[in-house]
N, CA, C and O atoms as a GROMACS GRO file, in nm:
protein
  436
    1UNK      N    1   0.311   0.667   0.513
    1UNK     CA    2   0.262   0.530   0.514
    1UNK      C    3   0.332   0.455   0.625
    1UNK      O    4   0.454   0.455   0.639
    2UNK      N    5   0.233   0.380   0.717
    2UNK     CA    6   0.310   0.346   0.874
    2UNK      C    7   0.282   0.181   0.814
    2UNK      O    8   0.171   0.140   0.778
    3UNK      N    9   0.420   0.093   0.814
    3UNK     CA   10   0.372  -0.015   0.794
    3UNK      C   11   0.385  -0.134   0.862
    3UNK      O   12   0.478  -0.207   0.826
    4UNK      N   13   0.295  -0.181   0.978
    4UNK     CA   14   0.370  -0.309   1.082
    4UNK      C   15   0.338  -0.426   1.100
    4UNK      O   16   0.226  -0.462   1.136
    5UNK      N   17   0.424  -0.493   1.080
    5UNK     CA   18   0.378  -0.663   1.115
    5UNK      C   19   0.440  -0.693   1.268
    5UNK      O   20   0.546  -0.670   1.327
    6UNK      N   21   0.284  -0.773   1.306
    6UNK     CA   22   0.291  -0.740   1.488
    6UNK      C   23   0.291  -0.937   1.491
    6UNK      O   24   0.245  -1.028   1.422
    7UNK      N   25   0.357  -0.924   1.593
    7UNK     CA   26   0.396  -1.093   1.575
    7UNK      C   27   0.305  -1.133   1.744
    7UNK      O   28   0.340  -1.034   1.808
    8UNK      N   29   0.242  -1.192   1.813
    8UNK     CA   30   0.195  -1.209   1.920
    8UNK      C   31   0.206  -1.356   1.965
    8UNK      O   32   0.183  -1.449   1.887
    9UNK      N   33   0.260  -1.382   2.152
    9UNK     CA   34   0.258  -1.529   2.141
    9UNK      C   35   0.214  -1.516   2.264
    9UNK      O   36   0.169  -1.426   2.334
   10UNK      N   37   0.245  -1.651   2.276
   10UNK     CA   38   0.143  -1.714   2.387
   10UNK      C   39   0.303  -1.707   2.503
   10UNK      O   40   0.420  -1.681   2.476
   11UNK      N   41   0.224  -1.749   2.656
   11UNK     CA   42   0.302  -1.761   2.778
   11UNK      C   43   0.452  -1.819   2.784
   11UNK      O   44   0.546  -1.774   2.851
   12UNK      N   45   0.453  -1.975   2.663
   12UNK     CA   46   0.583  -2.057   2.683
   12UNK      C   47   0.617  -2.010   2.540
   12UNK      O   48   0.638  -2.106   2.466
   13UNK      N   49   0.629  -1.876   2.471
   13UNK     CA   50   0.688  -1.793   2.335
   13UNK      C   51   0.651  -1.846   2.257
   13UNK      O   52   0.716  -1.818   2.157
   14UNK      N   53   0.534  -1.955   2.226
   14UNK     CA   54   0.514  -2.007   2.045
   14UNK      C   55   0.433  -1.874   2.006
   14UNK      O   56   0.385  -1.795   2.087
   15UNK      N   57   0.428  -1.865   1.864
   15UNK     CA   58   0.353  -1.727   1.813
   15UNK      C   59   0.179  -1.870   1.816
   15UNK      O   60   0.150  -1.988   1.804
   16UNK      N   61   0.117  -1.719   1.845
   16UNK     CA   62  -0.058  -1.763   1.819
   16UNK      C   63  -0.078  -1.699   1.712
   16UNK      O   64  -0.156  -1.750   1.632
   17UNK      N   65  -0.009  -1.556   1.676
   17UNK     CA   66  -0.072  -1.487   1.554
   17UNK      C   67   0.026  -1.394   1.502
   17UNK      O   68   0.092  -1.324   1.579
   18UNK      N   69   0.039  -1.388   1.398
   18UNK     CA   70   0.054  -1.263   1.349
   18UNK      C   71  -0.008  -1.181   1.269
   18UNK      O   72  -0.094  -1.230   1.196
   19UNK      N   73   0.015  -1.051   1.262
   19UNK     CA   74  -0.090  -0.911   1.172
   19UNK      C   75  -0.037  -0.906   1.123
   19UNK      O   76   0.057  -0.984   1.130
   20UNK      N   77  -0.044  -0.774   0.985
   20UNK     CA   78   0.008  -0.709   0.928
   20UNK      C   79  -0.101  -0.553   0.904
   20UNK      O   80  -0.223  -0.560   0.886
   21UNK      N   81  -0.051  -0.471   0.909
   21UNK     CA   82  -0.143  -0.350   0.904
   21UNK      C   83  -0.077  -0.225   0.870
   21UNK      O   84   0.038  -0.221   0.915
   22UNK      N   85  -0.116  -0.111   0.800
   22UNK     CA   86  -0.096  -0.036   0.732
   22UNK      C   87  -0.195   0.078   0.766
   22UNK      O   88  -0.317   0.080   0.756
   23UNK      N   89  -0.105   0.178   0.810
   23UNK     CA   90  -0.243   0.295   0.833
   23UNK      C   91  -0.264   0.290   0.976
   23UNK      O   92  -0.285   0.398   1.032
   24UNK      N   93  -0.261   0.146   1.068
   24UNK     CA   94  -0.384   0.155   1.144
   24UNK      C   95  -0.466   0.063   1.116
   24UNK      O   96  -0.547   0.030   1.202
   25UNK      N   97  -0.466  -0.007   0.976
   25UNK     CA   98  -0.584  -0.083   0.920
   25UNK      C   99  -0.514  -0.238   0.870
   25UNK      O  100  -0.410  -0.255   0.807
   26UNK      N  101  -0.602  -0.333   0.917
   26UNK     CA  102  -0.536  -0.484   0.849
   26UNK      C  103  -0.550  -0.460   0.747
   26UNK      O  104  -0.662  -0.427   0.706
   27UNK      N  105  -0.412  -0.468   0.647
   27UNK     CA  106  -0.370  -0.493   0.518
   27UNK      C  107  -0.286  -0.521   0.496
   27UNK      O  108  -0.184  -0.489   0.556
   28UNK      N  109  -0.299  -0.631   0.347
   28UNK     CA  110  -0.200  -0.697   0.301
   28UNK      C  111  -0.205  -0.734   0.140
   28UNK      O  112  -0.299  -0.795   0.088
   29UNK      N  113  -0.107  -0.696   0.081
   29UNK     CA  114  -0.142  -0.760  -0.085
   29UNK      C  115  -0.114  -0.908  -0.107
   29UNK      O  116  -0.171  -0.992  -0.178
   30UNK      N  117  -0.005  -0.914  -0.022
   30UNK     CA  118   0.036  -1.081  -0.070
   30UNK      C  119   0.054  -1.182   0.004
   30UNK      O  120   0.151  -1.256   0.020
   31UNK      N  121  -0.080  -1.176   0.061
   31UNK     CA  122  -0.110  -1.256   0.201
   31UNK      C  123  -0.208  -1.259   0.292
   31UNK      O  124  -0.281  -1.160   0.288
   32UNK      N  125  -0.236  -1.347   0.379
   32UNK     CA  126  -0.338  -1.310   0.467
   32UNK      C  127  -0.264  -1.178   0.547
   32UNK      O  128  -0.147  -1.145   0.566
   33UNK      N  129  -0.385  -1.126   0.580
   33UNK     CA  130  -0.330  -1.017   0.670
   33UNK      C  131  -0.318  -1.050   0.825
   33UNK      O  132  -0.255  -0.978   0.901
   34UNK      N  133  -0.408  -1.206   0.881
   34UNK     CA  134  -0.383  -1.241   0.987
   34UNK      C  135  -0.404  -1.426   0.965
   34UNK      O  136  -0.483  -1.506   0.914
   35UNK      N  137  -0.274  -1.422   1.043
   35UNK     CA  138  -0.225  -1.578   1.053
   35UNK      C  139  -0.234  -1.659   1.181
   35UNK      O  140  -0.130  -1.652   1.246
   36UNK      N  141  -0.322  -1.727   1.231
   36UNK     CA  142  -0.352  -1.752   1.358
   36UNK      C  143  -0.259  -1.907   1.379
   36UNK      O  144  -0.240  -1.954   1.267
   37UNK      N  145  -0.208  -1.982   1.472
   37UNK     CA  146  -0.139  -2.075   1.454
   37UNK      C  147  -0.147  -2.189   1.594
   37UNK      O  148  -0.114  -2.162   1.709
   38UNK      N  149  -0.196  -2.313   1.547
   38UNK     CA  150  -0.190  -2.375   1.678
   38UNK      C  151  -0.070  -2.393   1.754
   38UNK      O  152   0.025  -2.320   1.724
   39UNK      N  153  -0.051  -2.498   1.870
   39UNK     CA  154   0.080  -2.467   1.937
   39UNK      C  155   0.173  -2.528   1.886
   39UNK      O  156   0.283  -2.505   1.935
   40UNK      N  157   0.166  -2.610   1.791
   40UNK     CA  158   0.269  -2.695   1.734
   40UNK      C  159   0.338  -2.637   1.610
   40UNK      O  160   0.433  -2.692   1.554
   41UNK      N  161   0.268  -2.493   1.561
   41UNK     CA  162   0.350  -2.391   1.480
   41UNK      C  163   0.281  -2.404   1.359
   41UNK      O  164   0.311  -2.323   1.272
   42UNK      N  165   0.176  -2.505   1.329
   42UNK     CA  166   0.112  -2.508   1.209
   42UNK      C  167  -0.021  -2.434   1.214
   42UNK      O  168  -0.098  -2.414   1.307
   43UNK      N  169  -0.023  -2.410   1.120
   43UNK     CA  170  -0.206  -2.279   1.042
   43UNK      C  171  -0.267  -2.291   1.105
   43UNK      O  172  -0.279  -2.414   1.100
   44UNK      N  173  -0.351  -2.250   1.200
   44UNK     CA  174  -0.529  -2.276   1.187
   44UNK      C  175  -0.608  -2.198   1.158
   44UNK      O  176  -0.727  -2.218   1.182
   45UNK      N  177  -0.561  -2.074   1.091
   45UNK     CA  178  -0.657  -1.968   1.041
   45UNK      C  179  -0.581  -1.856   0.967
   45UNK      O  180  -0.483  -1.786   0.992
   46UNK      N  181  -0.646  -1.865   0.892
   46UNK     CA  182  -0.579  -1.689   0.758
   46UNK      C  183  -0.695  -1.630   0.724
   46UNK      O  184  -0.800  -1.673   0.676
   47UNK      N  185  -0.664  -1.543   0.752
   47UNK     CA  186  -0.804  -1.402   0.709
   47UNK      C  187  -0.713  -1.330   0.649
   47UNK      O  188  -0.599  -1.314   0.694
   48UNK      N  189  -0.767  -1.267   0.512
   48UNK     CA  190  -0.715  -1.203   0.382
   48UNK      C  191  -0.793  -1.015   0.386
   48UNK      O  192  -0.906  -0.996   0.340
   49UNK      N  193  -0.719  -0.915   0.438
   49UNK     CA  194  -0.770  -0.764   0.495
   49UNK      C  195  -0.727  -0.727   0.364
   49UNK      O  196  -0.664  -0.808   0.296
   50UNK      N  197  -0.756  -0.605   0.317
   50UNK     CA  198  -0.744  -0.502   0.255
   50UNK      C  199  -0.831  -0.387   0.265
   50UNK      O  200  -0.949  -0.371   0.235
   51UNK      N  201  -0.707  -0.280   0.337
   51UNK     CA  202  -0.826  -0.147   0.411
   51UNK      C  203  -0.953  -0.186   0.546
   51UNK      O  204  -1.061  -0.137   0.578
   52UNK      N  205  -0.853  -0.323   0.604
   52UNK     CA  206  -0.945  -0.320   0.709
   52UNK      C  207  -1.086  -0.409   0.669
   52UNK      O  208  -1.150  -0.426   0.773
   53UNK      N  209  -1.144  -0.462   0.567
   53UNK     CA  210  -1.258  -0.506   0.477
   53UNK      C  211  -1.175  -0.624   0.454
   53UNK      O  212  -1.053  -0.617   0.437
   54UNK      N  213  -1.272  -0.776   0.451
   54UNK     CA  214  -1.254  -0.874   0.459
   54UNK      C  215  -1.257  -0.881   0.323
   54UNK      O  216  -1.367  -0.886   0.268
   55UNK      N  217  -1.098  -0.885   0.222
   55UNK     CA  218  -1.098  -0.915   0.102
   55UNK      C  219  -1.021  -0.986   0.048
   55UNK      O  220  -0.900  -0.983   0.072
   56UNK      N  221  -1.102  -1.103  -0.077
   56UNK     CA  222  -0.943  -1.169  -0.129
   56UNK      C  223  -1.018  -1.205  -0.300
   56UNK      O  224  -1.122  -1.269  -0.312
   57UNK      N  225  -0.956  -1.161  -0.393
   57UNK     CA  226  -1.043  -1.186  -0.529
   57UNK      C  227  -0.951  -1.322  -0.569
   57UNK      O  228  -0.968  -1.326  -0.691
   58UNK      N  229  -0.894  -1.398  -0.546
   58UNK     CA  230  -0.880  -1.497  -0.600
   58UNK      C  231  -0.831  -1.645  -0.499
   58UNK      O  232  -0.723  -1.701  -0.479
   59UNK      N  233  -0.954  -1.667  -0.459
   59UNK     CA  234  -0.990  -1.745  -0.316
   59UNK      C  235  -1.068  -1.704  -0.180
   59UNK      O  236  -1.124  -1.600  -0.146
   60UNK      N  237  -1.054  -1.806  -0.126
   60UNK     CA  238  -1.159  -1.756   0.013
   60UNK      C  239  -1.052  -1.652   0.104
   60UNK      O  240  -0.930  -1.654   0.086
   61UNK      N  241  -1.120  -1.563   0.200
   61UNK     CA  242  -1.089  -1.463   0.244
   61UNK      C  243  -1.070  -1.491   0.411
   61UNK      O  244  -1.017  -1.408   0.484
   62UNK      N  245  -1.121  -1.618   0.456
   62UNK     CA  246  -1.120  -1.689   0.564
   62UNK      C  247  -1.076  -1.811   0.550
   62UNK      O  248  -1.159  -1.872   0.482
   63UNK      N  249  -0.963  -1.897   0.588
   63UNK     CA  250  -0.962  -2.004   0.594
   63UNK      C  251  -0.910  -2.057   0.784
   63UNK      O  252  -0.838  -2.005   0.870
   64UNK      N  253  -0.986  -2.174   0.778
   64UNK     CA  254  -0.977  -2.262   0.888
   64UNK      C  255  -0.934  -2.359   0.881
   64UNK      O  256  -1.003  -2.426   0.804
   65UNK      N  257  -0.813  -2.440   0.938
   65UNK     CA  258  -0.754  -2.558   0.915
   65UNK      C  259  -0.783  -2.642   1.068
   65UNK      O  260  -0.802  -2.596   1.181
   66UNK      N  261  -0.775  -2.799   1.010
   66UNK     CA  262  -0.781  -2.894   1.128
   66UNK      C  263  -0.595  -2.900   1.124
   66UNK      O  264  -0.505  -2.861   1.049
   67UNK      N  265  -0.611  -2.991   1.282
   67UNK     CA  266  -0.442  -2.983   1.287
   67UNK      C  267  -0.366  -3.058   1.177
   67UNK      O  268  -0.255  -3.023   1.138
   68UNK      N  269  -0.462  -3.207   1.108
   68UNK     CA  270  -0.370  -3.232   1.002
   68UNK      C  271  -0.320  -3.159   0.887
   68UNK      O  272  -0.238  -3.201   0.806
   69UNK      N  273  -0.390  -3.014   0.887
   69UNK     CA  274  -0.343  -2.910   0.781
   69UNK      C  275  -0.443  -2.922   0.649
   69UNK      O  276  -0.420  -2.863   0.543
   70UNK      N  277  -0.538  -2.994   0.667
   70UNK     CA  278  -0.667  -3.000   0.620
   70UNK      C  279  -0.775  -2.919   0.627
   70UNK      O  280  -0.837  -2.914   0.733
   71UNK      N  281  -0.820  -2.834   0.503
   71UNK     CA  282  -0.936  -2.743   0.524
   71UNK      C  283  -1.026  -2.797   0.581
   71UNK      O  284  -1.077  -2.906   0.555
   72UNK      N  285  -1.066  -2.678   0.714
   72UNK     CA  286  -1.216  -2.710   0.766
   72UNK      C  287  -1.312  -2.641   0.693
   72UNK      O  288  -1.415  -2.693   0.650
   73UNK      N  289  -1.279  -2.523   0.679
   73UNK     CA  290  -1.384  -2.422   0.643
   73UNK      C  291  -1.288  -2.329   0.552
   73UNK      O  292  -1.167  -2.306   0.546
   74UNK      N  293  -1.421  -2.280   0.476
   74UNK     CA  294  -1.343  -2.151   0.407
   74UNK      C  295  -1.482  -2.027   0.349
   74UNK      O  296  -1.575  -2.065   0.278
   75UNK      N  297  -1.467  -1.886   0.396
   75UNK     CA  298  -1.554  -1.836   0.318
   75UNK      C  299  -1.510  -1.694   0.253
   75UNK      O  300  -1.410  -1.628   0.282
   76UNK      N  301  -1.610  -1.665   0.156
   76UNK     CA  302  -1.538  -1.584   0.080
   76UNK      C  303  -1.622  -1.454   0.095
   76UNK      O  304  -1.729  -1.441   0.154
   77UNK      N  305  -1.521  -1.329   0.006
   77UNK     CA  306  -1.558  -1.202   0.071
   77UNK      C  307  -1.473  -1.112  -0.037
   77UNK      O  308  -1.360  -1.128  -0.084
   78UNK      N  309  -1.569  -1.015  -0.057
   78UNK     CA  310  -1.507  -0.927  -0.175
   78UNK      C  311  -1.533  -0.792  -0.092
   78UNK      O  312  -1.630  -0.787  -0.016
   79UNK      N  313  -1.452  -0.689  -0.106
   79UNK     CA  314  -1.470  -0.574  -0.044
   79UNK      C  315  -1.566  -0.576   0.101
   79UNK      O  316  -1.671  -0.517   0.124
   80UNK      N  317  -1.494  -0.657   0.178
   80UNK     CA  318  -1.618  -0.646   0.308
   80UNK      C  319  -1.757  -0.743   0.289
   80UNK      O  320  -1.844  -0.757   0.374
   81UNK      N  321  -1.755  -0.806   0.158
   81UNK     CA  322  -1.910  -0.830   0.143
   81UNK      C  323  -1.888  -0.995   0.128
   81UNK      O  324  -1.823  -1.048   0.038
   82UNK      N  325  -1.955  -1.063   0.234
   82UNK     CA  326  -1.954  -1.217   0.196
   82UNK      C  327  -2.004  -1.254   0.056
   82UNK      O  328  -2.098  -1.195   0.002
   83UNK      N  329  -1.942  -1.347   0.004
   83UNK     CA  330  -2.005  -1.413  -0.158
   83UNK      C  331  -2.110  -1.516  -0.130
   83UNK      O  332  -2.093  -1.600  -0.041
   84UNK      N  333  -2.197  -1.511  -0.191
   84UNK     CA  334  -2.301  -1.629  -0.222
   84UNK      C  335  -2.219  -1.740  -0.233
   84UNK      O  336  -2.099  -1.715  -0.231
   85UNK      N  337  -2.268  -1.907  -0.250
   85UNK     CA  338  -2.200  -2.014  -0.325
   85UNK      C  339  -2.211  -1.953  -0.508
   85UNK      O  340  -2.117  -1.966  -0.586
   86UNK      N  341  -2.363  -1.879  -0.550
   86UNK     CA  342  -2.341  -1.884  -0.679
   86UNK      C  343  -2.239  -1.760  -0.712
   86UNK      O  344  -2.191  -1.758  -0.826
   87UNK      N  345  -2.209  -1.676  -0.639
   87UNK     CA  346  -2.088  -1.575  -0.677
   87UNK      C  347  -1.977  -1.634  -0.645
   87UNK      O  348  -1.895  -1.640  -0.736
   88UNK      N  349  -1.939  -1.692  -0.519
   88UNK     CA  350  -1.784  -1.793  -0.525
   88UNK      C  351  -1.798  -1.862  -0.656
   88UNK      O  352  -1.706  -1.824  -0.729
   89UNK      N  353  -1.895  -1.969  -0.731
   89UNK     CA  354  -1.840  -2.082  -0.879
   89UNK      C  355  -1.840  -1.950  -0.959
   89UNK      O  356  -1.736  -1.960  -1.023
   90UNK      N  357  -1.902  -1.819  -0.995
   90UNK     CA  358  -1.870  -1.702  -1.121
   90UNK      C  359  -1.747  -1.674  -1.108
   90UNK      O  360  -1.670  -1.652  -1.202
   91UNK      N  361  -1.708  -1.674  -0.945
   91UNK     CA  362  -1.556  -1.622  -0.952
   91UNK      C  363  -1.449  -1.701  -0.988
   91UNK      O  364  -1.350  -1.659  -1.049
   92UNK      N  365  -1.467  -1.821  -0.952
   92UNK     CA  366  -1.392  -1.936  -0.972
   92UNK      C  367  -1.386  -1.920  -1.111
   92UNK      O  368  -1.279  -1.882  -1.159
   93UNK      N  369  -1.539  -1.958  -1.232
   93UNK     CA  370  -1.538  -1.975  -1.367
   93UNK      C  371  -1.431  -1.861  -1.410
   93UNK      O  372  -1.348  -1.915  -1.483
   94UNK      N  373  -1.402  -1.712  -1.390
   94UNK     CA  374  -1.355  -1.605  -1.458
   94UNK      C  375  -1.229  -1.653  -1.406
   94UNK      O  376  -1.156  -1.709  -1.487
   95UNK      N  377  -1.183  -1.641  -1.268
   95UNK     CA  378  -1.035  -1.708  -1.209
   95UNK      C  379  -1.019  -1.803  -1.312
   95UNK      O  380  -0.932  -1.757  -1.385
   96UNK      N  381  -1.061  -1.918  -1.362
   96UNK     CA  382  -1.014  -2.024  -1.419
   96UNK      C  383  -0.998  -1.961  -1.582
   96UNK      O  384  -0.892  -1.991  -1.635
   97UNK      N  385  -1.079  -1.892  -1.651
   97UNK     CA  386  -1.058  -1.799  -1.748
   97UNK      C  387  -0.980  -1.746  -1.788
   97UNK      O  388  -0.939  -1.729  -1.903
   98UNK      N  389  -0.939  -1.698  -1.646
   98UNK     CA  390  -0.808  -1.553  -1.680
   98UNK      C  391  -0.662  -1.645  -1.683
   98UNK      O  392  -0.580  -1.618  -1.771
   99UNK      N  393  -0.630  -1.768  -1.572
   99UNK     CA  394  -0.543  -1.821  -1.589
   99UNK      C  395  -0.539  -1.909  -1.722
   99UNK      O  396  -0.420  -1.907  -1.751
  100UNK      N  397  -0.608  -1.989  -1.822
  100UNK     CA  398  -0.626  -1.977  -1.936
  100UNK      C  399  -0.545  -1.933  -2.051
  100UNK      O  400  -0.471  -1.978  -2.138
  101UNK      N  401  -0.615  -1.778  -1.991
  101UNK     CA  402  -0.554  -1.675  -2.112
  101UNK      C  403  -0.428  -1.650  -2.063
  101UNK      O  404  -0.348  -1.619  -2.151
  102UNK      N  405  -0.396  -1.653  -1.981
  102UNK     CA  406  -0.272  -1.565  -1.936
  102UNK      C  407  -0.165  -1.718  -1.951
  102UNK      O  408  -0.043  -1.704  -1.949
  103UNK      N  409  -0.219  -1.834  -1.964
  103UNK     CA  410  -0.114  -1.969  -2.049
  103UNK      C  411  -0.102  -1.947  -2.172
  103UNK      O  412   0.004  -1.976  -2.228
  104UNK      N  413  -0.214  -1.889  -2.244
  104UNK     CA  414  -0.234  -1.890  -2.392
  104UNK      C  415  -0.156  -1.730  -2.421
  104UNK      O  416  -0.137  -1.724  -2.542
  105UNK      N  417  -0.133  -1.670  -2.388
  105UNK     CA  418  -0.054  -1.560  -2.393
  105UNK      C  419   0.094  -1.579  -2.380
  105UNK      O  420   0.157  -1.484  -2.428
  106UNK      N  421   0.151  -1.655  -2.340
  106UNK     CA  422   0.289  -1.704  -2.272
  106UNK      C  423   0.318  -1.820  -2.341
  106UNK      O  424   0.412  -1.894  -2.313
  107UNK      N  425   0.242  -1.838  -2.429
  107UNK     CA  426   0.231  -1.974  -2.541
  107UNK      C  427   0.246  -2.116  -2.496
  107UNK      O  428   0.299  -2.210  -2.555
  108UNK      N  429   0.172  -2.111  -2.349
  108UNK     CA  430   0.230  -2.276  -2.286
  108UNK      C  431   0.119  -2.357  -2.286
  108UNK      O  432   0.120  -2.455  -2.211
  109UNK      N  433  -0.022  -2.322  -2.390
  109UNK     CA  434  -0.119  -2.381  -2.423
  109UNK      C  435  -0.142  -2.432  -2.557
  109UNK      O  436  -0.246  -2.492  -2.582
   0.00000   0.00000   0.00000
């Protein structure tokens, strides 16, 4: 298992991006697998890999930020496969479900 996080910057050394990849392939469990960054060091983009396939089961799998650190955009993606709007609110409803149970299990409900 080859595992590297590749850090990349621009001409005057701020980072523009960093990877993470495994195999050969963008992946990451606990994180975007690529972090894109304007010049002032804050977000403007996270894409969420696993095996290379645009994936994230609990949120969007793309996000885009304006410089105030405000979502522009966000879309979602399960194994490679973009979600509908009506499959993002099913996922959301079961996401909101499972955290729920998993309060009501831990008795803080």
């Amino acid at each position: 298992m080859n595992l590297e996080h590749k850090i990349f910057r621009r001409s005057d050394g701020s980072i523009e991006s960093e990877q993470w990849w495994l195999d050969n392939k963008l992946h990451r469990l606990d994180g975007p697998a690529v972090v894109s960054y304007y010049k002032d060091g804050s977000i403007y983009s996270e894409y969420w890999y696993l095996d290379s396939k645009q994936h994230r089961s609990d949120g969007p799998a793309i996000v885009r930020y304006s410089k105030d650190g405000s979502i522009e955009s966000e879309v979602w993606y399960l194994d490679g496969k973009q979600l509908t709007e009506e499959q993002i609110e099913d996922l959301k409803i079961k996401l909101e479900i499972e955290k729920l149970t998993e309060l009501m299990l831990v008795g803080e409900l």
